[in-house]
C-alpha positions in Angstrom: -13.8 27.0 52.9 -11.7 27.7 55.9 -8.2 26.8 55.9 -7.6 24.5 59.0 -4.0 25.7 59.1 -5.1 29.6 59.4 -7.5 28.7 62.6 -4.8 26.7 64.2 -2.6 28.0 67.2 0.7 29.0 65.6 2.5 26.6 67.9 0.9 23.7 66.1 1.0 25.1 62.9 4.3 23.9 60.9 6.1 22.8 57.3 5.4 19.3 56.3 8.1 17.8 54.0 7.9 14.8 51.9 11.2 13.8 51.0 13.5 10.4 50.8 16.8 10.1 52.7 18.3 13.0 51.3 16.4 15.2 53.6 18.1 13.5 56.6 21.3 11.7 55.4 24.1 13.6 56.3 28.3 13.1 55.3 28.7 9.8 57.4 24.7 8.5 57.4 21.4 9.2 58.5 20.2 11.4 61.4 17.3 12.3 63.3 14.5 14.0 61.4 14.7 17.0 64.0 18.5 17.3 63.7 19.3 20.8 63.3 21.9 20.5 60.4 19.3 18.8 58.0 18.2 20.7 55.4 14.4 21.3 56.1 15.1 21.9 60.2 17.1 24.4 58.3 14.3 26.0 56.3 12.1 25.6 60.0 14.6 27.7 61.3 14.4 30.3 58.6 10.4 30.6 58.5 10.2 30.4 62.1 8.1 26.8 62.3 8.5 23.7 63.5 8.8 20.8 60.6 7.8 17.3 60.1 9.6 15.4 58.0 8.4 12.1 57.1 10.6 10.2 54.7 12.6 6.6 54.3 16.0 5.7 52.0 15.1 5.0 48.7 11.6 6.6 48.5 10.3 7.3 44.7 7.2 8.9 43.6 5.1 6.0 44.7 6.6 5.3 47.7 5.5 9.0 49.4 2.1 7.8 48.4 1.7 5.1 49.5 2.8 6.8 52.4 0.6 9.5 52.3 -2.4 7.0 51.7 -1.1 4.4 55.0 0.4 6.5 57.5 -2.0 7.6 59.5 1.3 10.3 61.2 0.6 12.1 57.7 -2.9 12.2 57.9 -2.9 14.1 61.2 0.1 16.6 60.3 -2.3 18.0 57.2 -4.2 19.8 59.0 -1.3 21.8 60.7 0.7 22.6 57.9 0.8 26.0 56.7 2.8 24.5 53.4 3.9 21.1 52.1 7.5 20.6 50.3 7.8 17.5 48.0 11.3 16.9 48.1 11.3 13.4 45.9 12.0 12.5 42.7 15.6 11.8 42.7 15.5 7.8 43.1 12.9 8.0 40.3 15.6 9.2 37.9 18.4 7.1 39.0 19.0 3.8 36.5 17.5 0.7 37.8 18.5 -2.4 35.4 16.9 -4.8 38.2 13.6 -4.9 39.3 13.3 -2.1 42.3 10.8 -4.7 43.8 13.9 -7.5 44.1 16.1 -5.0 45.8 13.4 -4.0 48.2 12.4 -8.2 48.5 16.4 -9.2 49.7 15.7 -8.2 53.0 13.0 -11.2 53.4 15.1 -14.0 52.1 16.3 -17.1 54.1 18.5 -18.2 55.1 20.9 -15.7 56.0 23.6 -17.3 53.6 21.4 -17.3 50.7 20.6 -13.3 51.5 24.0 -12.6 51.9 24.8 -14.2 48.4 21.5 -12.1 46.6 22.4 -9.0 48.4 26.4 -9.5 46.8 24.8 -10.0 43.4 23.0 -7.5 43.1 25.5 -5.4 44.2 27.6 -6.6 41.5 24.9 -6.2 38.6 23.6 -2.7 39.4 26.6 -0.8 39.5 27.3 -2.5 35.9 24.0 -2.4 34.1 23.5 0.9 35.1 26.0 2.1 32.9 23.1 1.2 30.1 21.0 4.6 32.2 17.8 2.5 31.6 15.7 1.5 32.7 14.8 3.9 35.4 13.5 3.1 38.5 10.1 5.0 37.4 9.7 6.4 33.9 8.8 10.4 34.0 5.7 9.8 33.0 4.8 7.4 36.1 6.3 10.2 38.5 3.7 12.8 36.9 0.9 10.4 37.9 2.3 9.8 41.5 2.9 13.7 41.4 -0.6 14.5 40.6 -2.2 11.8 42.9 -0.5 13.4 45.9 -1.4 16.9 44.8 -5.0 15.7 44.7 -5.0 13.9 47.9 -3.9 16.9 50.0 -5.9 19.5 47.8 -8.8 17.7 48.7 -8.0 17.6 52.3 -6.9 21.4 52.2 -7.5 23.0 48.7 -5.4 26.3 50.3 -2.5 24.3 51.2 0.4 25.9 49.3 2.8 23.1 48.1 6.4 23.6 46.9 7.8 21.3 44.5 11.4 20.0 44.6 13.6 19.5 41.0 15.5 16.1 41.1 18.8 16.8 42.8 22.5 14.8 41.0 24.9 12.5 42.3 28.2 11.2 41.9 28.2 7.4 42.2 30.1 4.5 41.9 26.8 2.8 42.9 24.6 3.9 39.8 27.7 3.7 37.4 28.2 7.5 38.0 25.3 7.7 35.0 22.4 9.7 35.6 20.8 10.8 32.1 17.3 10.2 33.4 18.1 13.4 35.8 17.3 15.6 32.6 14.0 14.0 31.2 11.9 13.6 34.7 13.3 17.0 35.6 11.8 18.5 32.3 8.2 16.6 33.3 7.9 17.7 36.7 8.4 21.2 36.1 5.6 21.2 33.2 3.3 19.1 35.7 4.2 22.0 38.6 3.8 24.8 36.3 0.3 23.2 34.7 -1.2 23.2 38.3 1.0 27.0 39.1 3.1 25.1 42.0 6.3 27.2 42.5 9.4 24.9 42.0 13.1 24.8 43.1 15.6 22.9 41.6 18.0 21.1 43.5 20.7 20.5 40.7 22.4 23.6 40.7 23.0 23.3 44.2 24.4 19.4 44.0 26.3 19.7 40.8 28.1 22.2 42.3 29.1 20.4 45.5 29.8 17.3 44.9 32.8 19.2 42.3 33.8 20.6 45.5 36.0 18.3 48.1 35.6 20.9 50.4 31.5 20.1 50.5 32.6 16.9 52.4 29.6 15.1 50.7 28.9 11.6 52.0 31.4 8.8 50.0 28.4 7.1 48.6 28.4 9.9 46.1 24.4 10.1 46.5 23.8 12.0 50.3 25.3 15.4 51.0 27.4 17.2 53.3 25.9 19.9 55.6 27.2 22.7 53.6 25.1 21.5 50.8 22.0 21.0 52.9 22.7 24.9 54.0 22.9 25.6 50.7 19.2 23.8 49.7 18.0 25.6 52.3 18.3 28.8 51.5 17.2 28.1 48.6 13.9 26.4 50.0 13.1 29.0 52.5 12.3 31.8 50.4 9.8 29.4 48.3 8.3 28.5 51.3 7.6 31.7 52.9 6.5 33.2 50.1 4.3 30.9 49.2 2.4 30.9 52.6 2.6 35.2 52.3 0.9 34.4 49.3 -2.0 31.7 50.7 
């Protein structure tokens, strides 16, 4: 079968990346998806193509697909890519002790007073309770299955797309009780799921740990999004993934 990608003019041809906010928060909060001091505008840069990033604060596993399944700006970005980066997991691993589902629900209660008062309780609890590290926001095993459903979603649509697959990053905060032990156990199952189907891998927790024990980083406050030294930093170590993996296609 023809590779769409390979028969496309090489000014629509391009990186798609898959990602939560960490791929556009910056120090102070988020920023464009095209701003060029992002991490993957970074690795666009580098390979010499334009990216897409489609993303939203707080995306797990089974947020990207249900993105991937209801966003029909996905679905017409396939066809162009020459590689796809999945650069999620981190919320997964991060302790959740409530119910994602009520966080994501506060948003829709009324009246304004009563959200106010929800929002400042849950604010209170999750810090707290997350000092327990569990539960998680999705269990490994959860992630794997989200993992493979995306992998056999866009292998279908392009079984020569190359995809990269991005290890859970770290973090440093206050708001997840500074715990993150589910780091270790979804970072061990997403590499055996990546190396099962041979889907080169780069692992983002080298890169964090080190800057956010570095003031000079300037990471964001909320001791989750990064500072653009770091997102340099997870670029070049992206870019070389990515272009060897479409050398290799």
């Amino acid at each position: 079968m023809t590779d769409p990608a390979l028969d496309a003019p090489a000014g629509e041809r391009c990186v798609l990346v898959l990602s939560d906010s960490l791929a556009y928060y910056g120090p102070v909060g988020g920023l464009p998806a095209d701003d060029p001091r992002i991490w993957p505008s970074l690795v666009g840069a580098d390979v010499g193509l334009p990216v897409r990033l489609f993303g939203r604060i707080g995306w797990t596993s089974r947020d990207v697909w249900w993105a991937l399944t209801q966003d029909p700006n996905i679905w017409a970005t396939v066809p162009h890519a020459d590689v796809v980066v999945l650069a999620f997991g981190g919320m997964d691993t991060l302790p959740s002790p409530l119910p994602t589902a009520l966080r994501e629900q506060i948003r829709y209660v009324r009246p304004n007073r009563l959200r106010q008062l929800v929002r400042n309780a849950y604010s209170w609890v999750q810090p707290r309770g997350s000092r327990l590290g569990w539960p998680l926001a999705l269990p490994p095993k959860v992630t794997v299955e989200y993992l493979d459903k995306i992998r056999e979603a866009l292998t279908q649509l392009r079984p020569e797309l190359p995809i990269v697959v991005c290890l859970p990053p770290t973090h440093r905060s206050p708001y997840y009780g500074y715990v993150h032990t589910g780091r270790i156990p979804t970072t061990a199952a997403i590499a055996r799921w990546a190396e099962r189907h041979g889907l080169p891998c780069v692992d983002f927790y080298p890169v964090t740990r080190d800057a956010f024990d570095d003031p000079a980083a300037e990471m964001n406050p909320d001791g989750i999004h990064w500072g653009f030294s770091c997102h340099r930093r997870i670029a070049d170590a992206v870019a070389p993934v990515v272009e060897k993996s479409r050398a290799n296609r």
